[in-house]
C-alpha positions in Angstrom: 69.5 70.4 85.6 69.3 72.2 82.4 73.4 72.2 80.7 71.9 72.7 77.3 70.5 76.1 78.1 73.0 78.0 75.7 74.0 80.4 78.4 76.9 79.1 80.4 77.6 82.6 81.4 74.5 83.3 83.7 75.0 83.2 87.0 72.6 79.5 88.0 73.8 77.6 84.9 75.0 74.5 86.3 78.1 74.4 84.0 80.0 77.3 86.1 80.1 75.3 89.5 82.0 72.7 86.9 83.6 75.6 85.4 85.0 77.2 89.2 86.5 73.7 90.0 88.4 73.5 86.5 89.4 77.7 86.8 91.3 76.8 90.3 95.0 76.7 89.9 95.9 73.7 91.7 93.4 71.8 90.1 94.9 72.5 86.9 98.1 72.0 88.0 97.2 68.7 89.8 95.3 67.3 86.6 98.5 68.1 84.4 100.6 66.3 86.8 98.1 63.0 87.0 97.9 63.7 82.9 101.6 63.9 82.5 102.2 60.1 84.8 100.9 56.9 83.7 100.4 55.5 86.8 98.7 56.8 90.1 100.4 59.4 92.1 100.8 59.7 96.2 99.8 62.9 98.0 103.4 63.7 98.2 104.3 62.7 94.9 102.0 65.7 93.8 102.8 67.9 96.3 106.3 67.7 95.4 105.8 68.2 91.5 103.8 71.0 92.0 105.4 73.9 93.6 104.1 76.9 96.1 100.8 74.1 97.0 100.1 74.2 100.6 98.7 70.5 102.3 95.4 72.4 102.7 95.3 73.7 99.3 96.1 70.4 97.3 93.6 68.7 99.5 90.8 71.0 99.0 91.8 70.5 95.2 91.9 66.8 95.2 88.4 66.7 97.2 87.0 68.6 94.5 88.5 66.8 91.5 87.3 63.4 93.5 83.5 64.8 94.0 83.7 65.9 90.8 84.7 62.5 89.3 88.1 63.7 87.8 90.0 62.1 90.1 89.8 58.6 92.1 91.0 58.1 95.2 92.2 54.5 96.1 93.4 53.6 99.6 95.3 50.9 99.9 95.0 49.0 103.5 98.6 49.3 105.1 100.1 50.4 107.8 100.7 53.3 107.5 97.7 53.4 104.5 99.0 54.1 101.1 96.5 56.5 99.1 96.8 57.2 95.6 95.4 59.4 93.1 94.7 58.8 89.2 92.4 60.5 86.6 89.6 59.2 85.8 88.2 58.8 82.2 86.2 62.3 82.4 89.3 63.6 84.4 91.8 62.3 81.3 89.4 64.5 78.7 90.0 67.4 81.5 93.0 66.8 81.4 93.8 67.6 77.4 92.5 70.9 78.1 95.2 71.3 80.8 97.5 70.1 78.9 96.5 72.3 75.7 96.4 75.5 77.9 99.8 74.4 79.1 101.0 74.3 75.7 99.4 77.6 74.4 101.2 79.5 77.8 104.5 77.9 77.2 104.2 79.0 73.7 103.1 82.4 74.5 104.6 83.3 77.7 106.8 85.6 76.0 104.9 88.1 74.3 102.2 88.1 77.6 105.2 88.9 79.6 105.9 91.7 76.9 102.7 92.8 76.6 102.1 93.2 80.5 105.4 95.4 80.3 104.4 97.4 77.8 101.3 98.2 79.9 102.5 98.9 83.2 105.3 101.3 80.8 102.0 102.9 79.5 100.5 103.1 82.8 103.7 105.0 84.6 104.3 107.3 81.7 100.7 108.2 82.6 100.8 108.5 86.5 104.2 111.1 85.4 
């Protein structure tokens, strides 16, 4: 598996199956939650700090971030089982780039929002 290839871009780099997991929302959104808690989170504890996630879809997330080795997964052996969630090491360096593109949209939320109304203004002066 060749990651050194300089082309990250082409379509069979192995970087962009990495890259797909990291783009999905809820994994960015679960990995700024497990970022922002110093201790291990329960399925409901992130499902309830991150808002609009279906059961399916913060599954399918955690699954991935756990294959991926961002996430572990520890099950503890009660009754009912108690399973929790914590970043790994590789998932706390992905998680400084959630964290940072965080940051930068807080920051800059503003002038997008501005800048998406100033094009849909250009747009419908266009359509007239």
């Amino acid at each position: 598996m060749d990651t050194n290839s300089g082309i990250t871009y082409a379509k069979d780099c192995p970087s962009r199956t990495v890259l797909s997991v990291l783009a999905n929302k809820w994994s960015l959104y679960v990995l700024g939650v497990l970022s922002g808690n110093d201790r291990p989170l329960r399925f409901t504890e992130l499902r309830r700090s991150i808002e609009g996630v279906t059961q399916k879809s913060l599954t399918q997330a955690l699954r991935n971030l756990e294959r991926d080795g961002l996430v572990s997964r520890t099950i503890h052996p009660t009754i009912p089982p108690r399973v929790e969630y914590r970043l790994t090491g590789l998932g706390r360096e992905a998680g400084t780039l959630t964290t940072a593109i965080a940051d930068w949209s807080k920051t800059n939320a503003a002038r997008v929002h501005a800048a998406r109304a100033a094009y849909d203004a250009r747009l419908a002066d266009d359509r007239a």
